[in-house]
Backbone as XML, in Angstrom:
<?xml version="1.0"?>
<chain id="A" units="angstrom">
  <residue number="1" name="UNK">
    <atom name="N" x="-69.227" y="-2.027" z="73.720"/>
    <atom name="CA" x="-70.525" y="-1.535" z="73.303"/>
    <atom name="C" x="-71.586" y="-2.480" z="73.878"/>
  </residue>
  <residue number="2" name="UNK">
    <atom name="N" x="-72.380" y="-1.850" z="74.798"/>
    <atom name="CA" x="-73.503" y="-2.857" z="75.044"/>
    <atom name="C" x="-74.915" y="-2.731" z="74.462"/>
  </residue>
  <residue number="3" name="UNK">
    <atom name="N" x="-75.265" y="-2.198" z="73.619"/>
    <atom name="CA" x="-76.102" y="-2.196" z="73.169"/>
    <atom name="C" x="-76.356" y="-2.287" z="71.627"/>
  </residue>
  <residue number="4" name="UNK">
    <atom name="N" x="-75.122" y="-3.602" z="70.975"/>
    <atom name="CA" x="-74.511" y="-3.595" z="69.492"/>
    <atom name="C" x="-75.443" y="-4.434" z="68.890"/>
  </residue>
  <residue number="5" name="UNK">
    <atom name="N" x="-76.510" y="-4.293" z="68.178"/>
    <atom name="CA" x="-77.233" y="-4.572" z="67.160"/>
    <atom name="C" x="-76.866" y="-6.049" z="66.796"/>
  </residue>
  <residue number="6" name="UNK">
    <atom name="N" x="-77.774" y="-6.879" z="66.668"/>
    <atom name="CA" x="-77.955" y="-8.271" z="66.421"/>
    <atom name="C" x="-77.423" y="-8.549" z="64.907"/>
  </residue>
  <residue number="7" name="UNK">
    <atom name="N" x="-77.852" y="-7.746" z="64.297"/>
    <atom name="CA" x="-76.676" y="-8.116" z="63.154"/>
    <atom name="C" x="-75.512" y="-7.632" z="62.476"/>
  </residue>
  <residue number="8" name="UNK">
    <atom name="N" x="-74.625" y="-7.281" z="63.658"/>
    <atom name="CA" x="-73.631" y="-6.345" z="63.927"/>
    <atom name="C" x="-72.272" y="-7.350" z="62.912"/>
  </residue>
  <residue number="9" name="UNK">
    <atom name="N" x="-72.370" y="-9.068" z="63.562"/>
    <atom name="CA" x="-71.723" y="-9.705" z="62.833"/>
    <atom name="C" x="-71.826" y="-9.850" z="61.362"/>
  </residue>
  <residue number="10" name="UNK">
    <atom name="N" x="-73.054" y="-10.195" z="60.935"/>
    <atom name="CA" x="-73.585" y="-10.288" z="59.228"/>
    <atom name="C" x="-73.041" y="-9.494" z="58.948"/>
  </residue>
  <residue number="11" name="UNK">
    <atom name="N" x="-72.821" y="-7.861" z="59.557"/>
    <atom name="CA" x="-72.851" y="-6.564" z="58.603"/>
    <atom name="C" x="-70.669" y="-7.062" z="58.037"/>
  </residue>
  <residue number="12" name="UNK">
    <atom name="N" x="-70.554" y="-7.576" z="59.656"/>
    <atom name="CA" x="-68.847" y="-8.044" z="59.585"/>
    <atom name="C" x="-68.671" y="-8.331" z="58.484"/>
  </residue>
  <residue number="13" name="UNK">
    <atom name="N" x="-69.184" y="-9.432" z="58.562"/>
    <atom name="CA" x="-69.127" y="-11.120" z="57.467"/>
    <atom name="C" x="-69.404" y="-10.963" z="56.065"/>
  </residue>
  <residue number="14" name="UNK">
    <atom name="N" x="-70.010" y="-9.690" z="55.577"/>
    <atom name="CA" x="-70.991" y="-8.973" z="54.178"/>
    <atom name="C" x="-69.540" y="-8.359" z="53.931"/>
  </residue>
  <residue number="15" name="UNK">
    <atom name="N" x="-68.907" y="-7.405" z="54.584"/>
    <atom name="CA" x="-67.543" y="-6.144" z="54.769"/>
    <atom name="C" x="-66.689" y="-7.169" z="54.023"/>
  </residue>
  <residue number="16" name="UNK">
    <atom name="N" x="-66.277" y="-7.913" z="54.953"/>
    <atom name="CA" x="-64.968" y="-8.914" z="54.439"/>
    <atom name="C" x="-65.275" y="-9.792" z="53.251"/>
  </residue>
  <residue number="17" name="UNK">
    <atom name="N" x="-66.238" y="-10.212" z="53.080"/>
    <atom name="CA" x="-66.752" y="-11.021" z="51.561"/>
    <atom name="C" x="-66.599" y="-10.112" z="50.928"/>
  </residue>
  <residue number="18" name="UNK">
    <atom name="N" x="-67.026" y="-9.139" z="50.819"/>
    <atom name="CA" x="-66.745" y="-7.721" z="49.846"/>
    <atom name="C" x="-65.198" y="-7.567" z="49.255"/>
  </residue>
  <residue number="19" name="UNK">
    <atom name="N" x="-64.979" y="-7.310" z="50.576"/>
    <atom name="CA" x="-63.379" y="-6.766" z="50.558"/>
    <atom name="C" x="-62.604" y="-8.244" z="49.604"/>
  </residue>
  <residue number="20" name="UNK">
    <atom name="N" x="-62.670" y="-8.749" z="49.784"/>
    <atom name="CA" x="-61.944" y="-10.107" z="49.544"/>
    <atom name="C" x="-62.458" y="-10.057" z="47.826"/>
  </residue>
  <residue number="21" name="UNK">
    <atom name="N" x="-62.976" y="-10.404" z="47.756"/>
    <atom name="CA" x="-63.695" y="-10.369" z="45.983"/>
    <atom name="C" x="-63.424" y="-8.891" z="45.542"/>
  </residue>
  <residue number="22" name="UNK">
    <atom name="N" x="-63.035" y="-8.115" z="45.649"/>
    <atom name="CA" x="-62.470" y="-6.901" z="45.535"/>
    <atom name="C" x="-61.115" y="-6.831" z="45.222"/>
  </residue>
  <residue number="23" name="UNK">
    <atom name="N" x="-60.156" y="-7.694" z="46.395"/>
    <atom name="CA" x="-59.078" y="-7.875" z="46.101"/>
    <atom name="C" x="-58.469" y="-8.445" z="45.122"/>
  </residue>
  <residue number="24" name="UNK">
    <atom name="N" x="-59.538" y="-9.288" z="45.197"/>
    <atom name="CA" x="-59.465" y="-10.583" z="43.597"/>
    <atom name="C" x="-59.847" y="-10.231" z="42.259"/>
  </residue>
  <residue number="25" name="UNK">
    <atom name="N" x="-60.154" y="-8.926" z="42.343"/>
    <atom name="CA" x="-60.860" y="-8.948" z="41.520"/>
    <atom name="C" x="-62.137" y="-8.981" z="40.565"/>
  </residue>
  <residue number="26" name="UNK">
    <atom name="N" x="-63.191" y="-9.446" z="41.636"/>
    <atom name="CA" x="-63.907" y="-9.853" z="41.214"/>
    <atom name="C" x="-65.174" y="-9.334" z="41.382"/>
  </residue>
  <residue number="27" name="UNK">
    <atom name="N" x="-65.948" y="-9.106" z="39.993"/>
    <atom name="CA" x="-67.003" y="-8.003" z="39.915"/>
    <atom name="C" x="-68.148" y="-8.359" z="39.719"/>
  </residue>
  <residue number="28" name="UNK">
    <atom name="N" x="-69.033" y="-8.333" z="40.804"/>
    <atom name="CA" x="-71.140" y="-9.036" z="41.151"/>
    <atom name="C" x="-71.317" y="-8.015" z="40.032"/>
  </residue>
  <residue number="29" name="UNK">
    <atom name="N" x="-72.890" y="-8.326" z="39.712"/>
    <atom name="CA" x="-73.963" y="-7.715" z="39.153"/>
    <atom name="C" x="-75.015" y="-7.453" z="40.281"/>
  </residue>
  <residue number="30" name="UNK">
    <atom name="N" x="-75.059" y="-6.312" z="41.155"/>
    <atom name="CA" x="-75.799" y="-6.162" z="41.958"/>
    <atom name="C" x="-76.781" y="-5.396" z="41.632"/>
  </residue>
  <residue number="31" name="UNK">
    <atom name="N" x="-78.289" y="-5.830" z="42.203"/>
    <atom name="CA" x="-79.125" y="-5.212" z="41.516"/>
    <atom name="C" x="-79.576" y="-3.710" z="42.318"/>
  </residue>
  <residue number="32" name="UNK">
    <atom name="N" x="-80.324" y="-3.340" z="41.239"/>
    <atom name="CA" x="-80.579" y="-1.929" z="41.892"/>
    <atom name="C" x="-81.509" y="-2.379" z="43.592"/>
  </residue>
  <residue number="33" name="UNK">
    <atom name="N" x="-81.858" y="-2.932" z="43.714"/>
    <atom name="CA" x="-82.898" y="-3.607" z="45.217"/>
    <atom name="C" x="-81.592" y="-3.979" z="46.346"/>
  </residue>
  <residue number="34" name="UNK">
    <atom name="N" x="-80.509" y="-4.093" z="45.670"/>
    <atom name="CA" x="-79.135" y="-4.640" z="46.139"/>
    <atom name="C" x="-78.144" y="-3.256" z="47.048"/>
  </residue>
  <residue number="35" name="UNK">
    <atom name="N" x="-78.738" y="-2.578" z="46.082"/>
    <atom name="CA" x="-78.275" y="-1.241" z="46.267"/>
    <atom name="C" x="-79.388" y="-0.366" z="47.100"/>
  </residue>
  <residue number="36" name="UNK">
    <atom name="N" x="-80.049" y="-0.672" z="47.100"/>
    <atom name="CA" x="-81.249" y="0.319" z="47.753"/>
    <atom name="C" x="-81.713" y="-0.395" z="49.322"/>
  </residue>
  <residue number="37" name="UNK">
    <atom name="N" x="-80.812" y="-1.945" z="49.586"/>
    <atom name="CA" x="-80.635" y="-2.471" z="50.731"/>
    <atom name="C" x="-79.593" y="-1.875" z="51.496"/>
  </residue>
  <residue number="38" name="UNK">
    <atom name="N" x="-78.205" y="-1.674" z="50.799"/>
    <atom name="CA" x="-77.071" y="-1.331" z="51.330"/>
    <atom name="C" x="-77.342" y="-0.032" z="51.967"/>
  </residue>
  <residue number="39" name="UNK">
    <atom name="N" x="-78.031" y="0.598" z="51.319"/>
    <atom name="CA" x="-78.140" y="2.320" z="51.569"/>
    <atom name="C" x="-78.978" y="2.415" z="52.405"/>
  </residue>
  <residue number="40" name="UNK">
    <atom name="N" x="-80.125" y="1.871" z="52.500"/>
    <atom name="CA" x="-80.698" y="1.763" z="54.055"/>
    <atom name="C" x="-79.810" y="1.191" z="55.293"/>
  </residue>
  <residue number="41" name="UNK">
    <atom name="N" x="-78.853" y="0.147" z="55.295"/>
    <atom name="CA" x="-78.387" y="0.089" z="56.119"/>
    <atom name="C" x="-77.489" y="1.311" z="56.665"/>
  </residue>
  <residue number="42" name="UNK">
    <atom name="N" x="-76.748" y="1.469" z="55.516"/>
    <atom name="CA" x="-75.789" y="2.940" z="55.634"/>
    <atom name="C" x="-76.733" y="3.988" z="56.085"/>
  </residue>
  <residue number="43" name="UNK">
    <atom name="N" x="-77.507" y="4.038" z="55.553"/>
    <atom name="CA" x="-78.103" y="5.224" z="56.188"/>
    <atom name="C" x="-78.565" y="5.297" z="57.918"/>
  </residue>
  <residue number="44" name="UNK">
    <atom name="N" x="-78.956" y="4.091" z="57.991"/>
    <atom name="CA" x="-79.318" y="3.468" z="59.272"/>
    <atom name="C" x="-77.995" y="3.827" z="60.381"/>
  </residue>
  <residue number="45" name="UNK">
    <atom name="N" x="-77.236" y="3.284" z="59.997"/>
    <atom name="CA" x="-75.944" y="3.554" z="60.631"/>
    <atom name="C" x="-75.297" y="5.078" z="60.697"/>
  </residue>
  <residue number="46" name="UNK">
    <atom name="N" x="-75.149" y="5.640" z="59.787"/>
    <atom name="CA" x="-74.935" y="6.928" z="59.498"/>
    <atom name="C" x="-75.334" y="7.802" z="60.264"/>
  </residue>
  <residue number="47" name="UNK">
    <atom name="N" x="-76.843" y="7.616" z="60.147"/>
    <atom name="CA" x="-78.063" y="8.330" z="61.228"/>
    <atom name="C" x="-78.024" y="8.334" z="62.454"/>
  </residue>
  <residue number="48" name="UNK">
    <atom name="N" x="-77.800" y="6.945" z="63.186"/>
    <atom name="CA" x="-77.036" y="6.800" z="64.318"/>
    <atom name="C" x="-76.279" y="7.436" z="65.093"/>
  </residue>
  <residue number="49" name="UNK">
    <atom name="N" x="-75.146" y="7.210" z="63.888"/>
    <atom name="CA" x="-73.987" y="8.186" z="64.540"/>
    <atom name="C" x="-73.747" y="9.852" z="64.559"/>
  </residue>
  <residue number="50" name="UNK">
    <atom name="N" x="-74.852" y="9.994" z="63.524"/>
    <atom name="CA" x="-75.074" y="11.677" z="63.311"/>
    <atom name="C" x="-76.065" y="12.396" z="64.677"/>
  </residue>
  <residue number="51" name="UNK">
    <atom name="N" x="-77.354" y="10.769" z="65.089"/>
    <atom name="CA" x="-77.969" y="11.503" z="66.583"/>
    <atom name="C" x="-76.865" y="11.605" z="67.827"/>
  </residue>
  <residue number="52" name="UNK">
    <atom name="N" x="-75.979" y="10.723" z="67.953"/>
    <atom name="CA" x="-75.081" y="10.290" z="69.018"/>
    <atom name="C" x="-74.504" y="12.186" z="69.043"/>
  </residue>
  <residue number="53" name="UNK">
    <atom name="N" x="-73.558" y="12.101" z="67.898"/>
    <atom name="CA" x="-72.747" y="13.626" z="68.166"/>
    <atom name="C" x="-73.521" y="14.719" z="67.948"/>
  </residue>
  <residue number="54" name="UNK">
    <atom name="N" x="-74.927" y="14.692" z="67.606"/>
    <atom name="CA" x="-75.923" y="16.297" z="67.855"/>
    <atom name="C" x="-76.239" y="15.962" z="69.590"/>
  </residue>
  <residue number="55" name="UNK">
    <atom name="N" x="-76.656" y="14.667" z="69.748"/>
    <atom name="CA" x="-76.578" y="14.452" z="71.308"/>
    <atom name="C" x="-75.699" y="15.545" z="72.306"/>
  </residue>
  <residue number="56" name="UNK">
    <atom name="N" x="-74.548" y="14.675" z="71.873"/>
    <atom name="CA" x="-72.668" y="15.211" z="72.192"/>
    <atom name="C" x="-73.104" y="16.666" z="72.389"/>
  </residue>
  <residue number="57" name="UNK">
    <atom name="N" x="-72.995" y="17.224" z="71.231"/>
    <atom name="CA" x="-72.602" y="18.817" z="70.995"/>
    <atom name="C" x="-73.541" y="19.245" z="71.610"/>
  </residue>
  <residue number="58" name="UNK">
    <atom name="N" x="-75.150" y="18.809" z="72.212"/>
    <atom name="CA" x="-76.281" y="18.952" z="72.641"/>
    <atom name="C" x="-76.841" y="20.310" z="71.381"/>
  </residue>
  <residue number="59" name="UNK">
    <atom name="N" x="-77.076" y="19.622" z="70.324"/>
    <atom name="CA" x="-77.651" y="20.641" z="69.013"/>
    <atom name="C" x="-79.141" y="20.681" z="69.899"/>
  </residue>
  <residue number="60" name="UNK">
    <atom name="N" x="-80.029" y="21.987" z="69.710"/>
    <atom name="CA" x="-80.982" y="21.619" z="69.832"/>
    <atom name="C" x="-82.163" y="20.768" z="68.407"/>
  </residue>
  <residue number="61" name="UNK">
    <atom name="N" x="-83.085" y="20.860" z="69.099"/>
    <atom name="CA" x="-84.023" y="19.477" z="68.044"/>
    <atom name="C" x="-84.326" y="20.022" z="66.664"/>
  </residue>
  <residue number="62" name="UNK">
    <atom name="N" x="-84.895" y="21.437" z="66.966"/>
    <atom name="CA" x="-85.071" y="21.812" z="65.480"/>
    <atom name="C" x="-83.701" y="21.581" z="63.993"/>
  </residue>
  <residue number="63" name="UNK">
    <atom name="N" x="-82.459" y="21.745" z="64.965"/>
    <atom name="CA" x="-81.209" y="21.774" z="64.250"/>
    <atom name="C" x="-80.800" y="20.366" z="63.862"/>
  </residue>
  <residue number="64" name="UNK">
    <atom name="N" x="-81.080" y="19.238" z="64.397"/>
    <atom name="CA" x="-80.976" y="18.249" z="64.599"/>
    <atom name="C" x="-82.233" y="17.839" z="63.258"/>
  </residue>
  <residue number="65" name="UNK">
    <atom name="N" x="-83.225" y="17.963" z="63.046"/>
    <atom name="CA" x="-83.873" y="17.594" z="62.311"/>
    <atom name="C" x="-83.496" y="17.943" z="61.016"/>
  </residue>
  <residue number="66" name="UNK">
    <atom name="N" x="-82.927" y="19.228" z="60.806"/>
    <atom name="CA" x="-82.839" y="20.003" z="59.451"/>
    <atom name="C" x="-81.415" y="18.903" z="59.148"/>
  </residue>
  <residue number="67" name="UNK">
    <atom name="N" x="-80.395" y="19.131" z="59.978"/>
    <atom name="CA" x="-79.207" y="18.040" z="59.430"/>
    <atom name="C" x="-79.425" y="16.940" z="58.927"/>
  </residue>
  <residue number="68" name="UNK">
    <atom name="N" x="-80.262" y="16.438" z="59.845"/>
    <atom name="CA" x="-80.590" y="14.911" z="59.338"/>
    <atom name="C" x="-81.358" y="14.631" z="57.763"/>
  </residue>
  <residue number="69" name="UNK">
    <atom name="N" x="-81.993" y="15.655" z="57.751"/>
    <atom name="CA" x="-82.916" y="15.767" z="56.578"/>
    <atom name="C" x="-81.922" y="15.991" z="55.554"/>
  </residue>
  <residue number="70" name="UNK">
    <atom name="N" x="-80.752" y="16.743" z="55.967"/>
    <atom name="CA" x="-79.941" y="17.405" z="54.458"/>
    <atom name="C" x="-78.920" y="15.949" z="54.389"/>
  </residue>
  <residue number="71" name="UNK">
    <atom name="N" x="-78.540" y="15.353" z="55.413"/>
    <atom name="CA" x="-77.720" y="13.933" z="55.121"/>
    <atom name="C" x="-78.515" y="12.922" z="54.120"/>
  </residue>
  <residue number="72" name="UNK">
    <atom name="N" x="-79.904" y="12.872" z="54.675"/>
    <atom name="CA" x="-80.569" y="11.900" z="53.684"/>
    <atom name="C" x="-80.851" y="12.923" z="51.958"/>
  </residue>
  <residue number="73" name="UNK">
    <atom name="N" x="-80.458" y="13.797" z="52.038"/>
    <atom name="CA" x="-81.191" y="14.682" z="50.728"/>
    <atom name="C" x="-79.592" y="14.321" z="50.011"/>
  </residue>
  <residue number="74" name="UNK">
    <atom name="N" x="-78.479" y="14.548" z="50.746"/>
    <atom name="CA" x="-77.362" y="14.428" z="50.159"/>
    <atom name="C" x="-76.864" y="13.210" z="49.414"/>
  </residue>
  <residue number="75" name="UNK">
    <atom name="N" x="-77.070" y="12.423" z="50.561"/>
    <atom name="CA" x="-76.888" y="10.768" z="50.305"/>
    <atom name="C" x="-77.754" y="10.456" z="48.976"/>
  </residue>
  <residue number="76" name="UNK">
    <atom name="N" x="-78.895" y="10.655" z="49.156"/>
    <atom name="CA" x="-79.795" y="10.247" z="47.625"/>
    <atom name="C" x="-78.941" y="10.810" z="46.500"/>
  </residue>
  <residue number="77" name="UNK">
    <atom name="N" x="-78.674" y="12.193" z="46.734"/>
    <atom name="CA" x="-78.375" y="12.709" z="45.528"/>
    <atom name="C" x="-76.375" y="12.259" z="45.208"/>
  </residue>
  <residue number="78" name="UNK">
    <atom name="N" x="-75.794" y="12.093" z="46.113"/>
    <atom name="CA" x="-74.594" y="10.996" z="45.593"/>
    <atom name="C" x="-74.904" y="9.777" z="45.178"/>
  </residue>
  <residue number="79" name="UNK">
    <atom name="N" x="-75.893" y="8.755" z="45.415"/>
    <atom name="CA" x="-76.070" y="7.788" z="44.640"/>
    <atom name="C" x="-77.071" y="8.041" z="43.254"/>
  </residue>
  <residue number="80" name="UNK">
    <atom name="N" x="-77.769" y="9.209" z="43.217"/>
    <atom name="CA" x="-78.163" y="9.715" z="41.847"/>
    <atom name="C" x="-77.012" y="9.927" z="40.820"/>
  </residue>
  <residue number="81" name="UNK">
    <atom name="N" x="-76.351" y="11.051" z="41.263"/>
    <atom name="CA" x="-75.389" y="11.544" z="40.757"/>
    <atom name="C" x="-74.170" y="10.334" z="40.134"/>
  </residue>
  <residue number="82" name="UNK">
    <atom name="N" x="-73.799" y="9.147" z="40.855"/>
    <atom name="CA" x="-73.019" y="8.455" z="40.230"/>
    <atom name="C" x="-73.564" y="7.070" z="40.078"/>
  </residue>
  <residue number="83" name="UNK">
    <atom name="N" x="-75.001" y="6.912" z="39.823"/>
    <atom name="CA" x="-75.345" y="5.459" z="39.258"/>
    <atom name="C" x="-76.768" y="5.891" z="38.513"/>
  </residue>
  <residue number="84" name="UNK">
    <atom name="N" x="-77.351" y="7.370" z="38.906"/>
    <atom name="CA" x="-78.506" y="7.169" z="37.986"/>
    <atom name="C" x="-79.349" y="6.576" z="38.671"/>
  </residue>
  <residue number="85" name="UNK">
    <atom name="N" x="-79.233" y="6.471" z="39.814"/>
    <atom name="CA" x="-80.613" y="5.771" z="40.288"/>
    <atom name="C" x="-80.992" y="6.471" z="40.960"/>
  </residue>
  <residue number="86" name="UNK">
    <atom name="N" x="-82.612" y="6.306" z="41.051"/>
    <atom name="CA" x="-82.816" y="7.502" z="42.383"/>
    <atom name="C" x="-83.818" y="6.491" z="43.509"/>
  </residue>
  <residue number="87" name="UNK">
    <atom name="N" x="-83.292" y="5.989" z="44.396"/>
    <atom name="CA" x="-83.919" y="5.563" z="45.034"/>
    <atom name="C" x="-84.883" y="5.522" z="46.040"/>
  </residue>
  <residue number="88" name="UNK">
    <atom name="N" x="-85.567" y="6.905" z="45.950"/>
    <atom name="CA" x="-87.182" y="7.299" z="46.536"/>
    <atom name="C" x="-88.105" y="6.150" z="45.458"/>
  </residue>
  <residue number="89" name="UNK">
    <atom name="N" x="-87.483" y="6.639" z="43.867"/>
    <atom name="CA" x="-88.739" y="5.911" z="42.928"/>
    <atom name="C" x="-88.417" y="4.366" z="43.051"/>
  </residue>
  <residue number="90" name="UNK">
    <atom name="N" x="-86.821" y="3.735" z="43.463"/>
    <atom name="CA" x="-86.893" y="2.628" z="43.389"/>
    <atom name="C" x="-87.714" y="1.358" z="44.360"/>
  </residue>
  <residue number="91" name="UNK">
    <atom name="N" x="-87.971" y="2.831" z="45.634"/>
    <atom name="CA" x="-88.411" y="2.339" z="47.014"/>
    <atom name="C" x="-90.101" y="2.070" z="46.415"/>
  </residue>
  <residue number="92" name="UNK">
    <atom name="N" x="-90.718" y="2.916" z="46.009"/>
    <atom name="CA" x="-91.975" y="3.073" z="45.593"/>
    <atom name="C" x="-92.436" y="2.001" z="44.879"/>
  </residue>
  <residue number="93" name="UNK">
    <atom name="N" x="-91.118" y="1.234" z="43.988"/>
    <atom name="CA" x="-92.012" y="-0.134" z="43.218"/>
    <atom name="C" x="-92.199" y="-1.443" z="44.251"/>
  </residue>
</chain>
């Protein structure tokens, strides 16, 4: 990959600290700002890879916009749906 994002390693180094305290057992108190970081990255990434294969398939743009829009409408509403948070209002404070 030549064009791999500068904090391609951190995102590494965040994965495996995770994973590892996971294995162990062991359970953070992450805050909702904690959570509303992660999901921008995910989303960031997500998004990425969702322009790459409308690229691919060559979707045209209008189609390409509506998907993208229903990934981010979806995504909110799975982290609504299982934590109660909604993070449009958390972005807003």
């Amino acid at each position: 990959m030549n064009n791999q994002p500068p904090h391609s390693e951190v995102l590494e180094q965040i994965a495996l600290l995770c994973l590892e305290s996971d294995s162990r057992g062991r359970k953070f108190d992450y805050s909702d700002e904690d959570l509303l970081n992660a999901s921008i990255v995910f989303n960031s990434i997500l998004g990425t890879k969702l322009y790459d294969l409308m690229q691919k398939e060559k979707h045209p743009f209008d189609l390409q916009l509506q998907i993208a829009q229903k990934m981010g409408e979806e995504m909110r509403l799975l982290i609504y749906t299982f934590t109660n948070i909604d993070l449009h209002e958390l972005a807003r404070k």
